[in-house]
MARVEX-887558 format. One record per residue (C-alpha): residue number from 1; x, y, z. Coordinates in steps of 0.2 Angstrom, whole numbers, plus 5000, padded with zeros to 4 digits. Layout:
N
<nr = NUM&x = X&y = Y&z = Z>
...
***
This chain:
249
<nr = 1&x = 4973&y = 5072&z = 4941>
<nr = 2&x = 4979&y = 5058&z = 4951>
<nr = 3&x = 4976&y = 5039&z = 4944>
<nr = 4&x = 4969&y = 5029&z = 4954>
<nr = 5&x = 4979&y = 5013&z = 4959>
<nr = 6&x = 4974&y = 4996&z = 4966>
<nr = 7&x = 4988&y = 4986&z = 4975>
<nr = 8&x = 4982&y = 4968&z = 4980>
<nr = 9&x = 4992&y = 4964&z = 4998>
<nr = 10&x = 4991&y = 4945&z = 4998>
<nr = 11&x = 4999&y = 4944&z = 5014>
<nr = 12&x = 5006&y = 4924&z = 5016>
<nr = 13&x = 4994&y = 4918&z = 5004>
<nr = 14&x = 4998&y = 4908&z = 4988>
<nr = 15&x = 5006&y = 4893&z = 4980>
<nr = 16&x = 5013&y = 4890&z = 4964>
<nr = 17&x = 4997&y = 4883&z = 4956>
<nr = 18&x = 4985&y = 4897&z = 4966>
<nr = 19&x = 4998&y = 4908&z = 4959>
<nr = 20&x = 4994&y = 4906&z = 4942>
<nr = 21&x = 4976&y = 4903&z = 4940>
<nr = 22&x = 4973&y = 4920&z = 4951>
<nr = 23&x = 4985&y = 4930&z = 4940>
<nr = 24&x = 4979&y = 4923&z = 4926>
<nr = 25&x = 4962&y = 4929&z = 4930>
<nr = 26&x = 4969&y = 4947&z = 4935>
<nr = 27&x = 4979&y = 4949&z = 4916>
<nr = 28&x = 4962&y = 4942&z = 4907>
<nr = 29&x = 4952&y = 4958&z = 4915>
<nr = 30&x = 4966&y = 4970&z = 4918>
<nr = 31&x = 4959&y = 4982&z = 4901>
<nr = 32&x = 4944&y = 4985&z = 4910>
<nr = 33&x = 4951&y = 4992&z = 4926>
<nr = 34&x = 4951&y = 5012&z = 4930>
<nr = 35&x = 4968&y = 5014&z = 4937>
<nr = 36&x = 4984&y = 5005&z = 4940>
<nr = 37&x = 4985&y = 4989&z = 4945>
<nr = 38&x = 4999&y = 4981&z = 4957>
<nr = 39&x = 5001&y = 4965&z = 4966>
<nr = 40&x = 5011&y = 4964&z = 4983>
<nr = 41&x = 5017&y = 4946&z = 4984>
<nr = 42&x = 5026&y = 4935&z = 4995>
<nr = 43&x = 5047&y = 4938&z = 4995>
<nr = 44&x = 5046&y = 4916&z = 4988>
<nr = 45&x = 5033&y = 4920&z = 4973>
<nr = 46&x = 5043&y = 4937&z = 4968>
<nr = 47&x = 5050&y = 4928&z = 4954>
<nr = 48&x = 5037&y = 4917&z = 4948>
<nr = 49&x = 5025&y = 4933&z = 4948>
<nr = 50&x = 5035&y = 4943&z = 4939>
<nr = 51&x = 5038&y = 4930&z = 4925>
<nr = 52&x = 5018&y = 4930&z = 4923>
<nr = 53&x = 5016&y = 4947&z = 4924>
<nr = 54&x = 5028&y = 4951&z = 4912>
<nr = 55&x = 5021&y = 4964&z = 4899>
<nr = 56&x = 5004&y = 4962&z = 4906>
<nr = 57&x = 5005&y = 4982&z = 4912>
<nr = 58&x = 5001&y = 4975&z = 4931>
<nr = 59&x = 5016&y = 4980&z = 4943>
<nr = 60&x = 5025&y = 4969&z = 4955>
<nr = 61&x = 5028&y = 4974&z = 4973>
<nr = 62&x = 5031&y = 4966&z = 4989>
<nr = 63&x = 5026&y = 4966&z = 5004>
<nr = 64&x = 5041&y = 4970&z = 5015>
<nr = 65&x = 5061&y = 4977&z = 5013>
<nr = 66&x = 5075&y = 4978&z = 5023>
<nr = 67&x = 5080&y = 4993&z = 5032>
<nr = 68&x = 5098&y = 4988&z = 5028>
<nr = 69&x = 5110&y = 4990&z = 5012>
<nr = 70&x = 5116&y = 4974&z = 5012>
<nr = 71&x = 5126&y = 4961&z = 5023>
<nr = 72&x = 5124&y = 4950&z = 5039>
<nr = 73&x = 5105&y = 4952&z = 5040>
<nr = 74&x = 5100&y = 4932&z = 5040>
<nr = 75&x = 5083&y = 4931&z = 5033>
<nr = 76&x = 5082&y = 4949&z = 5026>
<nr = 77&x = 5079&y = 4956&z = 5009>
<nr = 78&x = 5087&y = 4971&z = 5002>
<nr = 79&x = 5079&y = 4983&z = 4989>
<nr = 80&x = 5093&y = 4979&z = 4977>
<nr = 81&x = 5086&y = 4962&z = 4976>
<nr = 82&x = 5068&y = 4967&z = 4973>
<nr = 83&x = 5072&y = 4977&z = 4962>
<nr = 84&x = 5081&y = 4962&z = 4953>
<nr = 85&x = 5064&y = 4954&z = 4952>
<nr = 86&x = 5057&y = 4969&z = 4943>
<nr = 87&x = 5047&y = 4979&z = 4957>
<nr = 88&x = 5041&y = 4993&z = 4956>
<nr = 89&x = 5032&y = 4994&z = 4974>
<nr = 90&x = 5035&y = 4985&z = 4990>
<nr = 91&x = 5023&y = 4989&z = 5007>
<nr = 92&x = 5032&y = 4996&z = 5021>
<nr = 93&x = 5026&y = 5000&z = 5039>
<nr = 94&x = 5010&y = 4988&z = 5036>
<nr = 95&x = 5000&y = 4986&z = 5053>
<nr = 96&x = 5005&y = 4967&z = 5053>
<nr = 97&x = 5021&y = 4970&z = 5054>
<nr = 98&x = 5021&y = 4987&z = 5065>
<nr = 99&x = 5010&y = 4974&z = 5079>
<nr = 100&x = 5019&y = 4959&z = 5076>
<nr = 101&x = 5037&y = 4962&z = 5071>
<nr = 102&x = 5038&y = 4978&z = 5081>
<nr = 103&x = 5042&y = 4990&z = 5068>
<nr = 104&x = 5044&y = 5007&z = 5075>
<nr = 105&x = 5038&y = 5024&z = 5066>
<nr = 106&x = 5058&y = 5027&z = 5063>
<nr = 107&x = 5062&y = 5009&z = 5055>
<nr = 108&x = 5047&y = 5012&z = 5042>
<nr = 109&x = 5057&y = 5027&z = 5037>
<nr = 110&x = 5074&y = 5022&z = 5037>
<nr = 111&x = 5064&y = 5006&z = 5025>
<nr = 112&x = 5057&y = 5020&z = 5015>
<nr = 113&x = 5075&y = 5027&z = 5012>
<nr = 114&x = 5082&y = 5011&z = 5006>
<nr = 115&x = 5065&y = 5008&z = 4995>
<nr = 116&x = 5067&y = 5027&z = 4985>
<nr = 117&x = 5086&y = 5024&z = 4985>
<nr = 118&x = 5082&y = 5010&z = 4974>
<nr = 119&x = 5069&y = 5016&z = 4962>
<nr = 120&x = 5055&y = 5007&z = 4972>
<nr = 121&x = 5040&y = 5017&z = 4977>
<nr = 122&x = 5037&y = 5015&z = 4996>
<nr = 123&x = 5019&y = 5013&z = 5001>
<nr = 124&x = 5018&y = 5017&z = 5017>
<nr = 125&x = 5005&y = 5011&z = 5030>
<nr = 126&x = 4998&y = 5022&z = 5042>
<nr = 127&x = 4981&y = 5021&z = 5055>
<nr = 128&x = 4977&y = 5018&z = 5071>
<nr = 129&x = 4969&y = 5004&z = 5081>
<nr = 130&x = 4953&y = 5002&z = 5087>
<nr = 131&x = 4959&y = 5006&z = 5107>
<nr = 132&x = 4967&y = 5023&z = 5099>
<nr = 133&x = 4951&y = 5028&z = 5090>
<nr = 134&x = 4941&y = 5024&z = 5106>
<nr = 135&x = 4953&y = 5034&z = 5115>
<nr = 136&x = 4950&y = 5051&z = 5102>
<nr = 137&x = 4969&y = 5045&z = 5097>
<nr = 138&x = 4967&y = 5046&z = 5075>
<nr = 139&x = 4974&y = 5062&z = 5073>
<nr = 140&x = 4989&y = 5059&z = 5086>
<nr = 141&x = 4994&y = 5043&z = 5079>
<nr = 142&x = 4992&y = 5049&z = 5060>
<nr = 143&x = 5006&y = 5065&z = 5063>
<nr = 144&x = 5017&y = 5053&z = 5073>
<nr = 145&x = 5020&y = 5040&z = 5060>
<nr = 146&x = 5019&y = 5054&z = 5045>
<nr = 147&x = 5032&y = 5067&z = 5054>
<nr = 148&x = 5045&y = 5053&z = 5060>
<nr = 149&x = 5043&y = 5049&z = 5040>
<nr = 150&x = 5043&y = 5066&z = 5034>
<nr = 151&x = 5060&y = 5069&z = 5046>
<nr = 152&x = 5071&y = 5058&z = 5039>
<nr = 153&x = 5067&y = 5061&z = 5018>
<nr = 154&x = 5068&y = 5075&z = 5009>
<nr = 155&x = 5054&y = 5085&z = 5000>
<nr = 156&x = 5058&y = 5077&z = 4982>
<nr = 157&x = 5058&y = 5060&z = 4991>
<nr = 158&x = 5039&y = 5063&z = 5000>
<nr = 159&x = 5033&y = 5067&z = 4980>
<nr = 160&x = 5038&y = 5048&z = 4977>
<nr = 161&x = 5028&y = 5040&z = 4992>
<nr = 162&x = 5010&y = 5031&z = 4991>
<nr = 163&x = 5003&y = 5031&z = 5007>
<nr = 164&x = 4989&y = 5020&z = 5013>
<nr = 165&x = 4978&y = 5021&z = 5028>
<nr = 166&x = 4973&y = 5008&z = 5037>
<nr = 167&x = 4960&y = 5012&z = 5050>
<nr = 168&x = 4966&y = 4993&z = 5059>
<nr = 169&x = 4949&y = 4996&z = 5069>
<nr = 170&x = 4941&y = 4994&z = 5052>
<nr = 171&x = 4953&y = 4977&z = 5046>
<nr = 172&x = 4943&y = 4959&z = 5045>
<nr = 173&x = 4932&y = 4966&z = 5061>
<nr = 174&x = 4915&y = 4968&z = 5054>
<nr = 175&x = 4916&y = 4986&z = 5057>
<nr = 176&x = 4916&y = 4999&z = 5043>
<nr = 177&x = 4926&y = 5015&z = 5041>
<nr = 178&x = 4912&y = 5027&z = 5031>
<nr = 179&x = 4918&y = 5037&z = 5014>
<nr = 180&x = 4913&y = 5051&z = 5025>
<nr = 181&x = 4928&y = 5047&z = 5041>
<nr = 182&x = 4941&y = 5041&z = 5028>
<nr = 183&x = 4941&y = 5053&z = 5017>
<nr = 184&x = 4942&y = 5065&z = 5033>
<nr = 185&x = 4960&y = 5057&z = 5036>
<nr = 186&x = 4965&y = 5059&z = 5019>
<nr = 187&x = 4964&y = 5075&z = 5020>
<nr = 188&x = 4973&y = 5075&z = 5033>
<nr = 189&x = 4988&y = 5065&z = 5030>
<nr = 190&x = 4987&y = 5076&z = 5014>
<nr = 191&x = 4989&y = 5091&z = 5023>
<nr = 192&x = 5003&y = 5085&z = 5033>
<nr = 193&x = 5014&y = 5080&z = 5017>
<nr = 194&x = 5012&y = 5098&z = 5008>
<nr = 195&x = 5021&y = 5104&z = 5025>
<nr = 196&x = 5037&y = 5095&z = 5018>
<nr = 197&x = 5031&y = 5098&z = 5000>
<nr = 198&x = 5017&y = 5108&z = 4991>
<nr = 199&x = 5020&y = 5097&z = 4976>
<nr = 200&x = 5018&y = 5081&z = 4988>
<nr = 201&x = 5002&y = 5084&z = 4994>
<nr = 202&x = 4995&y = 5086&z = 4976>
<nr = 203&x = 5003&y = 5071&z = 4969>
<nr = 204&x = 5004&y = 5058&z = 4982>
<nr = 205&x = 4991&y = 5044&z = 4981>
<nr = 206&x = 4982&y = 5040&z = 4997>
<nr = 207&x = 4975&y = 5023&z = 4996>
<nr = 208&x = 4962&y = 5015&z = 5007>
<nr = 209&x = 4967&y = 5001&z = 5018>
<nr = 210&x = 4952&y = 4996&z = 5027>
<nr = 211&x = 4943&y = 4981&z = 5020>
<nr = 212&x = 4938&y = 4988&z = 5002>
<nr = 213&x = 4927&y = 4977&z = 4994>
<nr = 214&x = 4917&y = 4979&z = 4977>
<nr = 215&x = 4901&y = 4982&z = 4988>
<nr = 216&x = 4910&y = 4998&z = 4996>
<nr = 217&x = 4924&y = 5002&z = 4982>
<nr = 218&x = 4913&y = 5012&z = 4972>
<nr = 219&x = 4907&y = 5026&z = 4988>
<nr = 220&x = 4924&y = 5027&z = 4993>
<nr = 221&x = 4932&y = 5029&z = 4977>
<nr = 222&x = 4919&y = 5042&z = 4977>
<nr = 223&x = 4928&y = 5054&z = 4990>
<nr = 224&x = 4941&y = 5065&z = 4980>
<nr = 225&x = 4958&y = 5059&z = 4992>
<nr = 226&x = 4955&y = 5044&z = 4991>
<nr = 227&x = 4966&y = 5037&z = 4977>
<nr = 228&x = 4964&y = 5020&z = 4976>
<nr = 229&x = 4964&y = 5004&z = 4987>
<nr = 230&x = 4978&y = 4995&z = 4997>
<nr = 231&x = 4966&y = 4979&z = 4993>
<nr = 232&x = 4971&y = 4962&z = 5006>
<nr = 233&x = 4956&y = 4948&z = 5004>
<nr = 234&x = 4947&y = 4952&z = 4989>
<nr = 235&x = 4964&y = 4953&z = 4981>
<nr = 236&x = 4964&y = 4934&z = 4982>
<nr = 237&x = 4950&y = 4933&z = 4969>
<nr = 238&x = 4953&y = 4940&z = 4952>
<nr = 239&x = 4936&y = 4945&z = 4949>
<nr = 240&x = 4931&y = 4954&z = 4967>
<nr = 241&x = 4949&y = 4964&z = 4963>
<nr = 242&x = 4945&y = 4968&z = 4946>
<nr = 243&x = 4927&y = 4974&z = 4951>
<nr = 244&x = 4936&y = 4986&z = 4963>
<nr = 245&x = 4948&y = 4994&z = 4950>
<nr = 246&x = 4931&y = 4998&z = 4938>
<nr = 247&x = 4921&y = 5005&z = 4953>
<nr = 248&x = 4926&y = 5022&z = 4947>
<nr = 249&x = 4915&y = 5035&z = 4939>
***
């Protein structure tokens, strides 16, 4: 049985005061919630985060890693210094930063590589935009950002992945993706990963990326692949995020 898991993506949200009173709110509930919870954070709150989250049981991440070791990469972080900072998770391939840094389906997995090589657990961002659905597109994009990421790790690194899809159609547009058409890619993407690994596709988490909120948590926790949430607005309020991590039967 997979646990479910909540990751709040604050995206650049936050300030040292904000900071405080939200996770304050998140540590007060966190006993209640029905899975893991983990909190994605800007690179400039990693240490401020990590201080308050200390023994709480609430995992650090971020939202972003280097594809490189170490070296001349002004402005980079490396997964050594996350991992510095105590995360466990860090975002990689997010549809922000595939539209508008450019990241390529092989960057994500060379990212992915430096995140597992470090003890970080890579949660990878997959989905396609609202033109590719249009177009019939969903299947094509989903087997070319999983196979360029399934062709550069091996089948014991794919069992250490959390995958999240993000129908972008579906992001801060007023339009929904059904229980019924996201679990439909789960599958899918499951599928694809017990090609590298039969162990993968029964034990990687698939998380919804697509606006979860607590009035549709609880119908699509409801579908049996999808594992949790990749959570980005509601995560800004300790008690819409809470109410997602108890929307499970």
């Amino acid at each position: 049985m997979r646990r479910k898991l909540f990751v709040g993506n604050w995206k650049m949200n936050g300030s040292l005061v904000a900071n405080g009173v939200l996770l304050k709110g998140v540590r007060a509930g966190a006993q209640e919630a029905r899975g893991e919870l983990a909190v994605c954070v800007p690179a400039c709150y990693l240490a401020q985060c990590s201080q308050i989250l200390s023994m709480s049981g609430i995992a650090l991440g971020a939202q972003d890693v280097s594809s490189h070791t170490v070296g001349a990469y002004t402005g980079e972080v490396s997964a050594r210094m996350l991992q510095d900072f105590g995360c466990r998770y860090v975002i990689i391939g997010h549809s922000e930063r595939r539209e508008y840094h450019g990241e390529t389906d092989e960057e994500v997995a060379q990212k992915a590589q430096r995140a597992l090589a470090a003890g970080l657990t890579p949660i990878i961002c997959v989905g396609e935009t609202l033109a590719e659905r249009e177009a019939s597109l969903t299947w094509d994009v989903i087997n070319r950002q999983i196979k360029a990421l399934l062709s550069l790790l091996e089948p014991a690194e794919v069992e250490g992945l959390v995958v999240a899809y993000e129908p972008v159609w579906a992001v801060g547009t007023g339009k929904n993706a059904t229980p019924e058409i996201a679990q439909e890619v789960h599958v899918a993407i499951r599928a694809l990963l017990a090609q590298k690994s039969a162990e993968a596709g029964k034990r990687v988490r698939i998380l919804y990326g697509g606006s979860m909120r607590p009035e549709n948590a609880l119908d699509l926790l409801q579908m049996p692949d999808i594992d949790g949430g990749l959570i980005g607005g509601a995560s800004l309020k300790a008690d819409d995020f809470l109410a997602i991590a108890k929307a499970v039967l």
